[in-house]
N, C-alpha and C positions, 0 to 999 in steps of 0.2 A: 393523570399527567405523567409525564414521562421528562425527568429532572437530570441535569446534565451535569458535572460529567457521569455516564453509564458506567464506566471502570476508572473507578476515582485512586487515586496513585502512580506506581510504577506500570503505564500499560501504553506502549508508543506504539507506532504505525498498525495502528487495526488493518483487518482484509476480512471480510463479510462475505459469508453466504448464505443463500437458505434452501435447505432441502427438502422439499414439502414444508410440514407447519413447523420444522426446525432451523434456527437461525445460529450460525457459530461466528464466533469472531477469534483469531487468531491475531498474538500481538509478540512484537519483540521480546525479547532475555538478555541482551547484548550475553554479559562472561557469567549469568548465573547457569544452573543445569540440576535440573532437565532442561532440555533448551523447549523453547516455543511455548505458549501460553492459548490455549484453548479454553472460552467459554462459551455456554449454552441458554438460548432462551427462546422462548413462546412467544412474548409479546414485548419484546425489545426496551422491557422495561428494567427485567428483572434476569439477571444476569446470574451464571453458576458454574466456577472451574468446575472442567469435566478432566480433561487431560493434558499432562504436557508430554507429548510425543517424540521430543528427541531423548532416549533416556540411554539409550546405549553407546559406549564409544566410538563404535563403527560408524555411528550418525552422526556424532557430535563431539570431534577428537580435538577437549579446548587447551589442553597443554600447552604453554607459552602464549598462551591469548591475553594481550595485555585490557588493560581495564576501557571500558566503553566498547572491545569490540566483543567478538563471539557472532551472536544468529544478529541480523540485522534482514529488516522489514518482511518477515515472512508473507506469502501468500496462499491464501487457503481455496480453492476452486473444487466443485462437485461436477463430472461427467456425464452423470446419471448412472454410473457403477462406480466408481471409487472416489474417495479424498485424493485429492492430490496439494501437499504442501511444498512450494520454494523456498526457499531461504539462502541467505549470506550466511559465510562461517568468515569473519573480518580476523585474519590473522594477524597484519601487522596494520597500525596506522602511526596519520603524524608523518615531521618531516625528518630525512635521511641525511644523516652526513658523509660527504664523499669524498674526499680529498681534505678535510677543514671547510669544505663550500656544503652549504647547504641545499638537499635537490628539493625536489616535486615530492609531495606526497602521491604514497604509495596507494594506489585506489582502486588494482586489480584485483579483485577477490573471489575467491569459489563460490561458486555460486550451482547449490542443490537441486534434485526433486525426492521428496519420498513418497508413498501413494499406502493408504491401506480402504478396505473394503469400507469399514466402522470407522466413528470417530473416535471408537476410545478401545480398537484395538492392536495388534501387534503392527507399528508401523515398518516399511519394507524399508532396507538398507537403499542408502542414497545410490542416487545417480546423478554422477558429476557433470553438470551442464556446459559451465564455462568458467574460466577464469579471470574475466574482462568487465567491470565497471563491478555494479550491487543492483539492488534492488528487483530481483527478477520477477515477472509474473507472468502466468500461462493463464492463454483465454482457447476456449474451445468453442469453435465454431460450429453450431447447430446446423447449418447451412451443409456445407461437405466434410462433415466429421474429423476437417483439420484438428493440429494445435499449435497457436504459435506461442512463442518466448519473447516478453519485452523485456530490458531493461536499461539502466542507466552506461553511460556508454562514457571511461575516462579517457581524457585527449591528454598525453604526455609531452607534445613538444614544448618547446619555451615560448613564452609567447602567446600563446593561444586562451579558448575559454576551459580548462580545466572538465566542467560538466557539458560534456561537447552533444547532449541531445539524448533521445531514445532510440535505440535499435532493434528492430525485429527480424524474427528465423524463427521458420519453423521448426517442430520439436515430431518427431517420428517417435510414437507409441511404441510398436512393434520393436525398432531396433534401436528404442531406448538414448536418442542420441538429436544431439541438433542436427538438420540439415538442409543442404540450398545456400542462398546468400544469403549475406546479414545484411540488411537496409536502414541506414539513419534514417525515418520516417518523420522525425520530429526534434529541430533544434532547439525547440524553449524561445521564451519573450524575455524582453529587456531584463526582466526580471531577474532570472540566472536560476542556477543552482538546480537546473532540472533534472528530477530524482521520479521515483514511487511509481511507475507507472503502471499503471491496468486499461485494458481493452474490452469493451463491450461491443455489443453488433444488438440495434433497433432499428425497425425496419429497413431501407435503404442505404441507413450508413451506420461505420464503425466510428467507433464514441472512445475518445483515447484522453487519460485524467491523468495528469500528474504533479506533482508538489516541487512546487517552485519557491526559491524567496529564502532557503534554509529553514531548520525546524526553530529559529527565535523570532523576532518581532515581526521579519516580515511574511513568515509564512501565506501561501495562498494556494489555493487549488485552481489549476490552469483545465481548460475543457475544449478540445479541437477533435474536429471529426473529418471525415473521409468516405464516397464512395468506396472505394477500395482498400483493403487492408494496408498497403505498402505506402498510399498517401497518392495523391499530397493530402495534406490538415489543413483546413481554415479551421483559425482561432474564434471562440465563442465571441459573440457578440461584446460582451463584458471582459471578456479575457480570462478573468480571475471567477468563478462563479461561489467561491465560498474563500475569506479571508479577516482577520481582523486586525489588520497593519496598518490602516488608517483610523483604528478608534481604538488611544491609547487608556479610555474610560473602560473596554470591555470586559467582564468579568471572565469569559472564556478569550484567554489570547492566543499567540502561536496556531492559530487554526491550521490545519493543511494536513500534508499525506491523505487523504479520502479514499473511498471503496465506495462503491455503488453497488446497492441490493435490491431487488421489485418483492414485494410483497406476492401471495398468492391472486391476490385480485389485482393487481399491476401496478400499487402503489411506488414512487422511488422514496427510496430511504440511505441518507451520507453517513457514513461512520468515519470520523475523523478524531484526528488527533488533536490537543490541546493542551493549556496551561492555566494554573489559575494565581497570577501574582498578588502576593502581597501588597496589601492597600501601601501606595507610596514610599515600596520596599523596591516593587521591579521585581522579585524573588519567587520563584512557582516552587515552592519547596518540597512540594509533593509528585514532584516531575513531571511527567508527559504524561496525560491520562487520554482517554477514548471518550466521545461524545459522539450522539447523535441523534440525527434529524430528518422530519419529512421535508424534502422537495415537491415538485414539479412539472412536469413535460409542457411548455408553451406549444403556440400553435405554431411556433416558429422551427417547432422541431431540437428548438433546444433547453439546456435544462436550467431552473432557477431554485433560488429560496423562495417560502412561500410569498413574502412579502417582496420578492426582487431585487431586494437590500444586498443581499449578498454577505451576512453577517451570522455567526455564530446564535445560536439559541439556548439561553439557560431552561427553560422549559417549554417541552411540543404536548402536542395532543396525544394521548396514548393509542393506539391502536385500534381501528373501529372495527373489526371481529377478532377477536380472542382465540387462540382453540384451546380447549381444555390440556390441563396438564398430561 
């Protein structure tokens, strides 16, 4: 059995991959350093820091980084040649005073790629993607050797919704830079707070997840997909496919930010983030930790929990082939 949480403590927004029989999960650092947190495992059961890859100040310059920011929701993606990791470097947050009037929280933040060959070698000095919302993620398109950039997209007028949706552009390998148009692809459900995005591509269509609801009670994992990369998205049948905001009993709370990984035999498996409060305190004292789970693929083309519940899991089934250490 395979007993939840996988990274019990300090371990917020996982991003999953697996490289053949190897599976890495990459998780936030907000102001610690090294920045980024990298672990290793075989059979998703048993988890083991390998490296934390921002370790030089060229990657990770946190000087006047105040507390809770720094690297925010890294993402870790395999090309079939290199690692490649995203990341936020959150310099300022919270809100500004300007005159004596208080503005808009400041929400634009740089936003990274570093790339190295190994997981656990000399990672390649950043390259600055953008400076506009957080949460970046690159999916590489198997199809015509694209890459695009998602990420969270902040709306500054007065007025407006704040987390104004998901944006995509593609990211040019060669000349190392975004380019084309940027496209709001996905404005988020009533929910709000739309963050964490990653893109997938299964058969006919792109599979686009993102973390809605904020990382406390109401966290949930939103699921819409698309013929085409650029959209439009219909929203999943359920909307939410993994959340625990309506069961204030659940041992695993704050469910949400997710990653989506297939097994070598094609299994789906959610790596998300989580809480575990205090009986009748409210208090997750041990912070945001990592959990995860098997899913699903219905005939319907879309994705569930096993049971369709749509609810966290304290214990899955382990892995039904193993491969050797």
């Amino acid at each position: 059995m395979i007993r939840n949480p996988i990274l019990p403590g300090f371990n917020p927004d996982p991003s999953i991959c697996r490289v053949g029989d190897d599976y890495y999960i990459a998780t936030s650092t907000f102001e610690w350093f090294p920045g980024v947190q990298i672990h290793h495992s075989r059979d998703l059961a048993n988890w083991t820091l390998v490296v934390r890859p921002l370790v030089r100040a060229s990657q990770l310059d946190m000087r006047g980084d105040p507390d809770s920011c720094g690297v925010w929701a890294p993402c870790l993606t395999h090309d079939g040649t290199r690692f490649h990791l995203l990341y936020t470097d959150v310099k300022r947050y919270g809100r500004t005073t300007m005159g004596g009037a208080s503005g808009a929280s400041l929400r634009d933040f740089h936003n990274y790629l570093v790339t190295c060959e190994t997981i656990d070698g000399e990672w390649s000095d950043p390259i600055h993607l953008n400076s506009s919302g957080f949460d970046p993620s690159l999916f590489h398109d198997d199809d015509d050797g694209r890459k695009w950039v998602v990420n969270q997209l902040w709306d500054h007028r007065p007025g407006r919704n704040r987390f104004a949706g998901i944006v995509l552009q593609e990211y040019d390998a060669a000349a190392e830079k975004l380019v084309g148009t940027r496209t709001n692809i996905f404005p988020g459900t009533a929910l709000g707070l739309t963050e964490a995005p990653h893109l997938y591509r299964r058969g006919d269509f792109y599979y686009l997840l993102t973390a809605e609801g904020g990382t406390g009670w109401n966290h949930a994992v939103t699921m819409a997909r698309s013929r085409a990369i650029t959209g439009p998205y219909e929203l999943h049948p359920d909307t939410y496919i993994l959340s625990s905001r309506t069961r204030p009993d659940a041992v695993l709370a704050r469910a949400g930010h997710a990653d989506l990984v297939h097994t070598a035999e094609g299994e789906p498996w959610l790596a998300y983030l989580c809480g575990r409060p205090l009986p009748n305190r409210g208090r997750c004292v041990l912070g945001r930790e990592t959990a995860i789970q098997p899913m699903r693929w219905a005939e319907d083309g879309w994705l569930y929990t096993r049971d369709g519940r749509g609810l966290p899991e304290l214990e899955v089934p382990a892995l039904s082939n193993t491969p050797s250490p």
